[in-house]
C-alpha positions as CSV (number, residue, x, y, z in Angstrom):
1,X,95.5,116.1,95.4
2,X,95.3,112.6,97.0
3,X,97.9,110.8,99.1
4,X,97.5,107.7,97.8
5,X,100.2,105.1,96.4
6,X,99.4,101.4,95.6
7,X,101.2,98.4,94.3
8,X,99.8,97.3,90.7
9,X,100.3,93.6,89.6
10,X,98.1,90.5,87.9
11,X,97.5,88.7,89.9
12,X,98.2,91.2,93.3
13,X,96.6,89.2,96.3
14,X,99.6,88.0,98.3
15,X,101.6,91.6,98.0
16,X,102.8,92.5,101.1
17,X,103.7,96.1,100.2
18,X,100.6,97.7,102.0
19,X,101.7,96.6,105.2
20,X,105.2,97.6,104.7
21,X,103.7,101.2,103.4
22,X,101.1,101.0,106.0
23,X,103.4,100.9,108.9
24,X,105.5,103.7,107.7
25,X,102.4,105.9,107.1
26,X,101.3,105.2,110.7
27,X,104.7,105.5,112.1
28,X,104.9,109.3,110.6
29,X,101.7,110.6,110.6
30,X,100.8,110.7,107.2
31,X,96.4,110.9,106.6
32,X,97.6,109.3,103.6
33,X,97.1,105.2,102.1
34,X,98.6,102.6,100.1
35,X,96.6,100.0,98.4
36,X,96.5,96.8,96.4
37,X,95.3,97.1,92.4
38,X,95.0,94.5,90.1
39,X,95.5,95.5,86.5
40,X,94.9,93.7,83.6
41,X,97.7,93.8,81.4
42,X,95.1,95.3,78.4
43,X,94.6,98.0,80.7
44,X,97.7,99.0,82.1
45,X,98.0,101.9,80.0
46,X,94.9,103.2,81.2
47,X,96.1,102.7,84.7
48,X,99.4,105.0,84.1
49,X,97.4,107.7,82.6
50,X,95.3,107.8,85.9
51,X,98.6,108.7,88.2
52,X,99.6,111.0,85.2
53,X,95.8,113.0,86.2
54,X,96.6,112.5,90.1
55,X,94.7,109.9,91.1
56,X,97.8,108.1,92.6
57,X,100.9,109.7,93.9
58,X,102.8,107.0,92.1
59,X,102.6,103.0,92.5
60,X,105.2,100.3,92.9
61,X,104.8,97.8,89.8
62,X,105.1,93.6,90.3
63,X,104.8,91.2,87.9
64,X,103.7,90.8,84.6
65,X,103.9,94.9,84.5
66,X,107.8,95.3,85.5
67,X,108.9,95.8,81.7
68,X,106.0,96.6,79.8
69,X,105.2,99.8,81.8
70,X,108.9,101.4,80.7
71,X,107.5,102.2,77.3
72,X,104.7,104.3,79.2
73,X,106.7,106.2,81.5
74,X,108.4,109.5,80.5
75,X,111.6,109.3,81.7
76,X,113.4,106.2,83.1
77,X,116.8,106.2,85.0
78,X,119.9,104.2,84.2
79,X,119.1,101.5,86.9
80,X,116.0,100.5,85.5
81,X,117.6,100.5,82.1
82,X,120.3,98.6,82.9
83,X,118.0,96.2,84.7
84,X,115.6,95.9,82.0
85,X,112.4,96.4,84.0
86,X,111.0,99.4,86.5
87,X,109.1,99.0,90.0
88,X,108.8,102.1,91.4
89,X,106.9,105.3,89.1
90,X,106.6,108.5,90.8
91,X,105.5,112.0,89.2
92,X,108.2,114.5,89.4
93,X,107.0,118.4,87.7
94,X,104.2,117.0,85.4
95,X,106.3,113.8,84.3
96,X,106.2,110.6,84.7
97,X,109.4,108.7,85.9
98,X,110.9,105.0,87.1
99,X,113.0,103.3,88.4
100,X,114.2,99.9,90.1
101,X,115.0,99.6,93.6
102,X,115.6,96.4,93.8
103,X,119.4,97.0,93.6
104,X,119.2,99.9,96.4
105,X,117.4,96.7,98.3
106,X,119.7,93.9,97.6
107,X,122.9,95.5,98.5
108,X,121.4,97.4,102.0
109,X,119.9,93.7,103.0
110,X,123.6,92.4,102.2
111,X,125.1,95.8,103.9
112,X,122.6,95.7,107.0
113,X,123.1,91.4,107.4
114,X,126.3,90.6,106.8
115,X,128.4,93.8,107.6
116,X,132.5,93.6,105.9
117,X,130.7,91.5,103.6
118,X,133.0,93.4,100.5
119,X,135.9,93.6,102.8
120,X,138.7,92.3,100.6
121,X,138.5,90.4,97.0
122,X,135.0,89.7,96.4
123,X,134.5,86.3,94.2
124,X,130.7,86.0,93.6
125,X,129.0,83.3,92.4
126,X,125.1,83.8,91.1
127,X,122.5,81.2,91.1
128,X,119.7,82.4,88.2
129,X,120.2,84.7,85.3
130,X,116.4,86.1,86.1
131,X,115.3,89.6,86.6
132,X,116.7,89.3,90.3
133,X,120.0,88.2,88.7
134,X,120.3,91.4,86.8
135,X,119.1,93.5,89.7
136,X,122.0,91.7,92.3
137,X,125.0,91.8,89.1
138,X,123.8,95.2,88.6
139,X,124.4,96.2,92.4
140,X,127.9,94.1,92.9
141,X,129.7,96.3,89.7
142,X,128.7,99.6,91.5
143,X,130.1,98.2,94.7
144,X,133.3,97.3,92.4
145,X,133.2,93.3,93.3
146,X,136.4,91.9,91.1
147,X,134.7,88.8,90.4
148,X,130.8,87.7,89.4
149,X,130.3,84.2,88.3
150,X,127.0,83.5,86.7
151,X,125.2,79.5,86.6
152,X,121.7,79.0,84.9
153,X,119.9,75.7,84.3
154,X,119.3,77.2,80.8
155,X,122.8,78.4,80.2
156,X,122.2,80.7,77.3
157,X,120.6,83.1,79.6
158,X,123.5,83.3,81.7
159,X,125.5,83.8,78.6
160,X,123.5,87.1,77.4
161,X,123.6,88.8,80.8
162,X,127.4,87.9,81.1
163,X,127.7,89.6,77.3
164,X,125.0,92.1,78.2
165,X,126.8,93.5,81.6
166,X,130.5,92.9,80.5
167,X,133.5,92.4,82.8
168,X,133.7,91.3,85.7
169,X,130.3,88.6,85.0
170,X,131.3,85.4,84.1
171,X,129.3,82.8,82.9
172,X,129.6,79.2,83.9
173,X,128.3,75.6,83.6
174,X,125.7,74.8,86.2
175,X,127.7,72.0,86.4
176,X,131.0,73.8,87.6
177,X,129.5,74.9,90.4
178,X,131.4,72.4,92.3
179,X,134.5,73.4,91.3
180,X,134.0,76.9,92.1
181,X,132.4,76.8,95.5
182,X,136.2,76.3,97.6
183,X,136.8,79.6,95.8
184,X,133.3,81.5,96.2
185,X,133.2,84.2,99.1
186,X,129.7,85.4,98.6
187,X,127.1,82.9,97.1
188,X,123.8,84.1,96.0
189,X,120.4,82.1,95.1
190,X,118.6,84.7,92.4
191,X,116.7,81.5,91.4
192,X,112.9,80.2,92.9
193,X,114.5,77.3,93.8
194,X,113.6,76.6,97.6
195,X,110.1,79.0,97.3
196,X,107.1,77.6,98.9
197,X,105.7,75.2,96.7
198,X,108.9,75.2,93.9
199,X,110.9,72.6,93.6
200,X,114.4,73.0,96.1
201,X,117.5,73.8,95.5
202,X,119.9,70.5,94.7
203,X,122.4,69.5,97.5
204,X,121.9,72.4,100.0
205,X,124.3,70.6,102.6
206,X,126.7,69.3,99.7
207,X,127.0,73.1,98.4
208,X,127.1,74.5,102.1
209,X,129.7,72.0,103.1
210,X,131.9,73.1,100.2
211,X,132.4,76.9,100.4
212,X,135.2,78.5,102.8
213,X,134.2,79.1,106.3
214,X,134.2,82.9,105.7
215,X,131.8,82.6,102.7
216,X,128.5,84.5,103.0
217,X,125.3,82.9,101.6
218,X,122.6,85.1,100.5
219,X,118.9,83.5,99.2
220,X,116.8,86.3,97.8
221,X,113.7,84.1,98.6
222,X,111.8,84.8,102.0
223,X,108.6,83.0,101.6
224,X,109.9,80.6,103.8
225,X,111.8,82.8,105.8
226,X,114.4,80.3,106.4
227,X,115.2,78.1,102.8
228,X,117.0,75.1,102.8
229,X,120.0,76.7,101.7
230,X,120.0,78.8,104.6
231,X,119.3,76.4,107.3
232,X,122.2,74.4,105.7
233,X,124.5,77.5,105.5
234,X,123.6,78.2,109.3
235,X,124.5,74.5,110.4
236,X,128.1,75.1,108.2
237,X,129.2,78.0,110.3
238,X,128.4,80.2,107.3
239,X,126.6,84.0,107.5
240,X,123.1,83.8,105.8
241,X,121.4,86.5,104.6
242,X,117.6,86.2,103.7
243,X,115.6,87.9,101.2
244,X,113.3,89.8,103.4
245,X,115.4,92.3,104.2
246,X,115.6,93.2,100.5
247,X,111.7,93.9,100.3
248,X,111.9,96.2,103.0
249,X,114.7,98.0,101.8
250,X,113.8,98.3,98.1
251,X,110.5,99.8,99.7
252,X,112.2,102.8,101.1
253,X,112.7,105.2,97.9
254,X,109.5,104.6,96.6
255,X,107.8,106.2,100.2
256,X,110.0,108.7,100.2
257,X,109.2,110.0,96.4
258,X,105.5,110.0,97.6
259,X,105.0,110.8,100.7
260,X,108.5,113.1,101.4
261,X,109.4,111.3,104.6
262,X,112.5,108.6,104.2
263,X,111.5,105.8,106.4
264,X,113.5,103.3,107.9
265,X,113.3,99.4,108.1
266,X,112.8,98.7,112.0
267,X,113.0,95.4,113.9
268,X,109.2,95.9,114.5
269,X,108.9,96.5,110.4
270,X,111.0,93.1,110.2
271,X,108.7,91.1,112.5
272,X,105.5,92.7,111.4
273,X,106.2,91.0,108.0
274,X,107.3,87.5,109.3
275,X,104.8,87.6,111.4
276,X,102.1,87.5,107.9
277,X,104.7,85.5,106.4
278,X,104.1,82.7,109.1
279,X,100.8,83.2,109.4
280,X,98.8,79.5,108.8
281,X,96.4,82.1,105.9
282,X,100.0,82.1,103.7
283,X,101.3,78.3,104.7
């Protein structure tokens, strides 16, 4: 039976899965491999059916394949479904099962970086009503956070997770965002603003400068390392948290369902990752 697990996307080239997966199979031992596959989205069928034969112990899924590659699965949990997409399959007695770690990722990276983070009333505000958005909304209402305010650009997407998801998701104006930041103890960026080569995120310092000193900020982005936002938050006194921490993390069940070994994310991990990150190859 082979050992090997891969990361499928279109395109694929700039995953950095294999080293995460890489490191852990060296760390424990394992004679085992992790690769990068591109697949066409005509042929992803094809592709499941090959881990359904064993040719892959299972396979982390990226984009375009996240919610396409549901309806080819056999089972799917209630994370991925309330999500709406799946990046992790894994075969389990003959079947072929999902889910979406991305939740289990988000909330350790908040957990692990800003520690008491949920200590007392929790109001959240949102940035994005993307597939991150549903993953993070997701994650706060298992946690029980009283309060999650939702702003999109495009505001009837924010609207149909706020109906989709229920109490406590709000959805707001991106405009009101002013008005809501004196009152906002944990602000997340779900959106690509600030990315290497996107567009930034408006009024970092304004938005920074305007939450309560006890506020943590939280930028799912980590290609750069350090956003604007960030940096900003950082100059305001604030906690950041940065969105490397929730690749790692999200990468733990998925090694564990494959290989039988749950692995941990290390300071070594951490800077074996920004080290590629800030490599002049990925500038």
């Amino acid at each position: 039976m082979s050992q090997k697990a891969c990361v499928i996307g279109w395109p694929i080239r700039h995953s950095r899965s294999p080293l995460i997966h890489g490191y852990w199979l060296r760390q424990h031992g394992i004679a085992g491999s992790y690769e990068k596959v591109a697949v066409e989205p005509e042929t992803l069928d094809q592709f499941v059916r090959s881990i359904a034969a064993g040719e892959y112990l299972g396979c982390n899924v990226t984009v375009p394949h996240k919610e396409a590659v549901m309806g080819l699965l056999d089972e799917v949990d209630e994370t991925a479904r309330a999500i709406g997409a799946v990046n992790t399959i894994w075969r389990d007695a003959g079947r072929l099962k999902g889910t979406n770690t991305d939740v289990i990722g988000f909330m350790a990276n908040l957990d692990d970086r800003a520690p008491g983070w949920d200590a007392g009333n929790v109001n959240t505000l949102i940035l994005g009503a993307g597939g991150a958005a549903r993953a993070v909304i997701h994650g706060l209402q298992t946690r029980g956070v009283s309060k999650i305010r939702l702003a999109n650009r495009t505001p009837q997407r924010a609207q149909q997770l706020a109906r989709e998801f229920g109490n406590p998701v709000e959805a707001v104006a991106w405009r009101e965002i002013d008005r809501l930041l004196p009152e906002t103890n944990l602000l997340i960026n779900t959106t690509s603003l600030g990315m290497a080569g996107s567009e930034p995120l408006p009024d970092c310092r304004g938005i920074c400068g305007r939450l309560p000193k006890t506020a943590v900020v939280s930028d799912i982005v980590y290609v750069p390392l350090q956003t604007e936002l960030l940096v900003e938050a950082r100059k305001a006194g604030l906690r950041t948290v940065d969105g490397l921490g929730m690749l790692l993390h999200q990468a733990v069940p998925g090694f564990e369902k494959w290989f039988g070994v749950r692995p941990t994310v290390t300071p070594e991990l951490r800077r074996l990752i920004e080290a590629d990150i800030e490599a002049p190859s990925h500038a």
